[in-house]
C-alpha positions in Angstrom: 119.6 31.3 175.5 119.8 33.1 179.0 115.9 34.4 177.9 114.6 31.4 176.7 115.9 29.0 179.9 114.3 31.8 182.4 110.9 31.5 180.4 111.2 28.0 180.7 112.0 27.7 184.2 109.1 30.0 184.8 106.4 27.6 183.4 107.7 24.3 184.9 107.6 26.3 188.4 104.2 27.1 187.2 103.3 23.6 186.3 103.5 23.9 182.4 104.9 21.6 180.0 107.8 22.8 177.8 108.9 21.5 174.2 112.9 21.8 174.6 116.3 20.6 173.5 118.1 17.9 175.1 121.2 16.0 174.3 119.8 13.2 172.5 116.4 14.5 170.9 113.6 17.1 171.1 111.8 16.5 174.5 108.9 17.0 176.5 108.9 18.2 179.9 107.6 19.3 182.8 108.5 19.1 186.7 108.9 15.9 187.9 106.8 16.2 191.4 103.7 17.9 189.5 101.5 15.2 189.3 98.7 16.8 187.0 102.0 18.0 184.6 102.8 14.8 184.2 99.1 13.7 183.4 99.4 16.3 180.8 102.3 14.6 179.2 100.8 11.3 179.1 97.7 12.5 177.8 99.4 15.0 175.1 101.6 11.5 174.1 98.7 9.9 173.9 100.6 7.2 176.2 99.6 4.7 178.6 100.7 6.6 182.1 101.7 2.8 182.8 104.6 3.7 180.6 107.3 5.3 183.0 108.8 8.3 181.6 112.7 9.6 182.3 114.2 12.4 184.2 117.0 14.7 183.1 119.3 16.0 186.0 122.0 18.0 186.0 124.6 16.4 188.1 124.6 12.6 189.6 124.5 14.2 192.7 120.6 15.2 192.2 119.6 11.8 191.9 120.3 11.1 196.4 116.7 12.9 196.8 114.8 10.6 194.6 116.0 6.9 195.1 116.5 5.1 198.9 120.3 4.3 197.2 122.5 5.0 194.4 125.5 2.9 194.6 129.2 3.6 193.3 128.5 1.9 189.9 125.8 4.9 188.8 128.5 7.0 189.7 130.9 5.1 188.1 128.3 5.0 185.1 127.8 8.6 184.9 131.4 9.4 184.9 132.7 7.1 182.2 130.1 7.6 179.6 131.1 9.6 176.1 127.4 9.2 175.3 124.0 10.2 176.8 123.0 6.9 179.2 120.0 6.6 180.9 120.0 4.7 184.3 117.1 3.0 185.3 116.7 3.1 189.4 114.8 0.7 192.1 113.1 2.7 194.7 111.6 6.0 193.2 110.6 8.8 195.8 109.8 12.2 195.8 108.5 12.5 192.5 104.8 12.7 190.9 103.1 9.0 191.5 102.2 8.8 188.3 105.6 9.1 186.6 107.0 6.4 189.0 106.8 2.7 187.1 104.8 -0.1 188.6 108.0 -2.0 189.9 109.0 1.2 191.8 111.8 1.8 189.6 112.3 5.6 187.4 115.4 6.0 184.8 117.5 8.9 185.3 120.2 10.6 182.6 122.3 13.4 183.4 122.5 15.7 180.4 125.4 18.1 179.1 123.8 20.1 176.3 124.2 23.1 177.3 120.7 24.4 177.2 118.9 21.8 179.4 122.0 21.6 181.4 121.8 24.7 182.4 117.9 25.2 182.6 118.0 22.1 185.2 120.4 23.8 187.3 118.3 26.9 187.6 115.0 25.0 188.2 116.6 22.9 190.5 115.1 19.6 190.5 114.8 16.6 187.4 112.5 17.4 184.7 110.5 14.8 183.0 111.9 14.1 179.4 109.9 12.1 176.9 110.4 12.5 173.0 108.2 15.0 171.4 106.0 12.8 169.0 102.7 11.3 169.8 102.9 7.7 171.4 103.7 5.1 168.8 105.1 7.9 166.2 108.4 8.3 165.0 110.5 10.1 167.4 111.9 13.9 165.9 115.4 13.9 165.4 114.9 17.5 164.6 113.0 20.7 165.8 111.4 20.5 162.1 109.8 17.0 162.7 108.4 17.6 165.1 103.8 18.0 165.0 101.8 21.0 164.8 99.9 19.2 167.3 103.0 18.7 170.1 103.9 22.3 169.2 100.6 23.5 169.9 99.7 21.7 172.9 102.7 22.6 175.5 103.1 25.5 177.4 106.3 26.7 176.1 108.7 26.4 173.1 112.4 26.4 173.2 113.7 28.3 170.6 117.6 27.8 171.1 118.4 25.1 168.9 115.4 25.4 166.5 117.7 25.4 163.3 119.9 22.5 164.2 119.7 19.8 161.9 122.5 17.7 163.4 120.4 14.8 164.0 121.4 12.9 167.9 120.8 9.6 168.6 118.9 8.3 171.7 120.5 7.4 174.7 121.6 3.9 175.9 119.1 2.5 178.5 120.9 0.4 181.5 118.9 -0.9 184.8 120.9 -1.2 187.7 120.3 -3.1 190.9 121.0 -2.3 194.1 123.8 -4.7 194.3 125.6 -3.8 191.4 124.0 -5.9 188.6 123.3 -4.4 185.4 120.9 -5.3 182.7 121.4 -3.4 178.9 117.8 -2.5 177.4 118.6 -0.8 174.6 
């Protein structure tokens, strides 16, 4: 794993895409402040770039530098969760424009599986996740369902967790307001 999260690191400070485990499904990724990386991803998706993608972080903490606020309940959020949750923000900075939603929002998770976990720690910053299937397609529970074309077409493949066939479910989506109010989406 140590091999595969340096190689990985490497091309996302190089601007590359990766095809890499998370702890809900397969994902795509790149660095969240490379504009053109992200363009790749749309592209690749086949995906309306008006279609805001998601961020993985490694702590709750990460999240300061890329919204004007994040109240107590994301914190409160984060900590009492059992299952992957994805927060949806108000007030997206420091990130690639394109990835940024019209209404200035961006959703956030923090992830525990130990491979992205610990790859997001070593690059540093969020990293763009956005299931590996084409726009539209079925999203790949597992590493096997996943296209010859997606495979293909990123920079770099994961290999830890190739052979897992324990299939994960996606995570809960919540948006939060700045005050506190919270709205389920899925």
């Amino acid at each position: 794993m140590h091999e595969d999260i340096k190689k990985a690191v490497k091309v996302l400070r190089e601007g590359g895409i990766i095809l890499y485990p998370t702890d809900t499904i397969w994902g795509i990724g790149c660095d969240a402040s490379n504009e053109k990386a992200v363009e790749r991803i749309y592209k690749l998706k086949q995906r309306a770039d008006s279609k805001s993608m998601l961020l993985l972080v490694s702590r709750p903490e990460m999240i300061q530098f890329y919204v004007d606020e994040l109240n107590d309940t994301a914190y409160d959020l984060f900590d009492l969760t059992t299952e992957p949750l994805t927060i949806i923000l108000d007030d997206a900075k420091n990130l690639a424009k394109n990835l940024i939603a019209t209404d200035g929002s961006i959703g956030f998770r923090v992830t525990n599986e130990e491979f992205s976990h610990k790859m997001i720690q070593q690059f540093k910053m969020p990293v763009v996740s956005t299931s590996a299937n084409i726009s539209g397609q079925t999203s790949p529970a597992i590493f096997d369902e996943i296209s010859e074309e997606i495979i293909s077409a990123v920079d770099y493949v994961v290999n830890y967790r190739q052979e897992d066939t324990n299939k994960a479910k996606p995570s809960k989506i919540i948006k939060l307001g700045k005050s506190g109010q919270f709205k389920l989406i899925r």
